[in-house]
N, C-alpha and C positions, 0 to 999 in steps of 0.2 A: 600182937602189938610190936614184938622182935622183930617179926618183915617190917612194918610200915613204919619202924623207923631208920631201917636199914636203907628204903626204900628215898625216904623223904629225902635226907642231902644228898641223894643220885640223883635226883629230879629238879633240886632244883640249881644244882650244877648245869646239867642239860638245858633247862630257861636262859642261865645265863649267861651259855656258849650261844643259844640262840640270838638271844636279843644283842649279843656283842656284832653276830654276823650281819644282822639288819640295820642297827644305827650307827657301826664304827667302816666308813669308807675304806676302802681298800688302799694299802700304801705303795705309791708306783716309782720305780727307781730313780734316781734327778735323772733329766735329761729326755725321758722315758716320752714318746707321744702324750699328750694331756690335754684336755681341755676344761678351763677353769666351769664351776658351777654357775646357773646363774642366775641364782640366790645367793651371791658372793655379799657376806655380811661382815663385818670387824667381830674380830672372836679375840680373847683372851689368850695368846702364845702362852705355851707351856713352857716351866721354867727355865727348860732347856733353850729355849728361844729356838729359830731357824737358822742354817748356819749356812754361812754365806758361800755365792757360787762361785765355783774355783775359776782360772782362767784360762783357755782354753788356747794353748799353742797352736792347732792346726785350726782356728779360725781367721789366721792373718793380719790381725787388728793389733796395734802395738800395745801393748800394756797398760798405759791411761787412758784410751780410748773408749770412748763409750761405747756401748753394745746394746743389742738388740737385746728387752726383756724375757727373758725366758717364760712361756707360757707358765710352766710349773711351781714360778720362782714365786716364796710367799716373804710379806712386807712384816720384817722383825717386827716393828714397832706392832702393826693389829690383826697379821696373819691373814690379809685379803692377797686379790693376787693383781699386783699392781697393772701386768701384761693387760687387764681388762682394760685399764686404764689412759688413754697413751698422750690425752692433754693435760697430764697432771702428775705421770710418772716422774721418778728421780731415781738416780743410783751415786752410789757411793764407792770409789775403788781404792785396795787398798794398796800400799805398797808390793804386796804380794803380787798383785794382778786379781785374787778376787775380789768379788762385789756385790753387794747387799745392793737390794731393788726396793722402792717405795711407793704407794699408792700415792702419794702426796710430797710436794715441798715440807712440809708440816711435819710429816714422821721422818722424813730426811733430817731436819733441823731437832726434833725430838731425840734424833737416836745421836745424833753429834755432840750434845748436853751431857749426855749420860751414856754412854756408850755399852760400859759394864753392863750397866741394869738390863738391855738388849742382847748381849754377846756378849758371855763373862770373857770368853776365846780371845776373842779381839776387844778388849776394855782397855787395852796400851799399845793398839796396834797402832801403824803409821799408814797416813791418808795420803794418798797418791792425786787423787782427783774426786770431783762433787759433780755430778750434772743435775739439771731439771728438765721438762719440756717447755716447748715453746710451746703457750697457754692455746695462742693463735695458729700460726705456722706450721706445727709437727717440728720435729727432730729436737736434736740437745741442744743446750748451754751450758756453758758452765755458770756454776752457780751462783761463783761468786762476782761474777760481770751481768746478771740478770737482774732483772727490773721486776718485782713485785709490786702486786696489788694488794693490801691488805683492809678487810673492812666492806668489801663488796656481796652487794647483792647475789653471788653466785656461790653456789654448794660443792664443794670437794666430794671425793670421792666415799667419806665418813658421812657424807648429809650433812653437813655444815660446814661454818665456813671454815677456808684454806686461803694461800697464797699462791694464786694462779701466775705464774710467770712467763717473762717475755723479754726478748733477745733487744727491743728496738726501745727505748722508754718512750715514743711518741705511740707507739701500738700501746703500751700500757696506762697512759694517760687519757688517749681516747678509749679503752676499756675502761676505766675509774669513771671515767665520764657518763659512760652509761649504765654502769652497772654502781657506781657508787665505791667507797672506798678515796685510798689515797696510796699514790707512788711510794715504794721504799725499796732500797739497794739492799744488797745482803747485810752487810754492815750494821745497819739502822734496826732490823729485827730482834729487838733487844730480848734477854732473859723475862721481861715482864708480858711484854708482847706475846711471845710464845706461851708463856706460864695458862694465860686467856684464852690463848684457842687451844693449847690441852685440853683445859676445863672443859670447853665446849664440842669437843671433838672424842675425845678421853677419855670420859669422867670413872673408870675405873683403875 
């Protein structure tokens, strides 16, 4: 009975170095070749949140400028990987030069609200530049010259709905048009508006 209880908490230490190698993915350096999964789902960020990508001098891009998502880069606000993404990405640069990357206008505008709650690191940092995609187009806007859709038949990259945005407002009103919704400026995206598609996008 001495062995096998000597035996027992070796055994089942060894179960749970196994089962950690099988269900806990490997962790690859930032920057590191990657390719996101794809069963890319909204998970729950650990309290640490992710921390944002630094700014890279020998990329040649000036300091506010928007940049190409990093395949590895994951979205504070629900830890997908927005790079999947690329008619609905956003990013957020900070005075520093780095920058937090978004699956959505929605967790861009989420993480602006509350910053802390996302990156205690950065919760008083200072915001250099905002972009989003162009919904139609491809490449950036800035965010706060963009024209949203809010209320439309089309699903964000959470499976519900988002604010798909767009560089031209007659591109966005003929989208409203067919998809449903109605035009708003950054501006107009009030604390209540937002609060509504958390709920529906969020809900943890």
């Amino acid at each position: 009975m001495r062995r096998a209880a000597v035996l027992l908490p070796a055994g089942a230490a060894l179960a749970a170095l196994l089962a950690a190698a099988f269900v806990l993915p490997p962790q690859a350096p930032p920057g590191a070749s990657f390719t996101p999964p794809e069963d890319d789902i909204c998970i729950v960020p650990p309290p640490r949140g992710f921390a944002a990508t630094p700014y890279d001098p020998a990329s040649g891009l000036p300091v506010a400028a928007a940049r190409a998502v990093p395949a590895d880069a994951r979205c504070p606000i629900c830890g997908m990987y927005p790079a999947r993404y690329p008619g609905w990405a956003a990013q957020l640069i900070f005075t520093d030069g780095a920058a937090h990357f978004f699956d959505s206008p929605v967790d861009l505008l989420l993480f602006l609200a509350d910053p802390g709650r996302y990156d205690v690191q950065r919760a008083d940092a200072g915001i250099l530049a905002l972009y989003v995609s162009d919904h139609q187009e491809g490449g950036w806007i800035d965010a706060r010259t963009a024209h949203f859709v809010s209320g439309s038949s089309a699903t964000g990259p959470m499976r519900g709905p988002d604010l798909p945005a767009f560089r031209d407002a007659g591109a966005a009103t003929t989208f409203a048009a067919r998809h449903g919704g109605e035009v708003l400026v950054f501006e107009a995206i009030t604390p209540e508006r937002l609060a509504t598609l958390r709920a529906a996008t969020h809900p943890h």
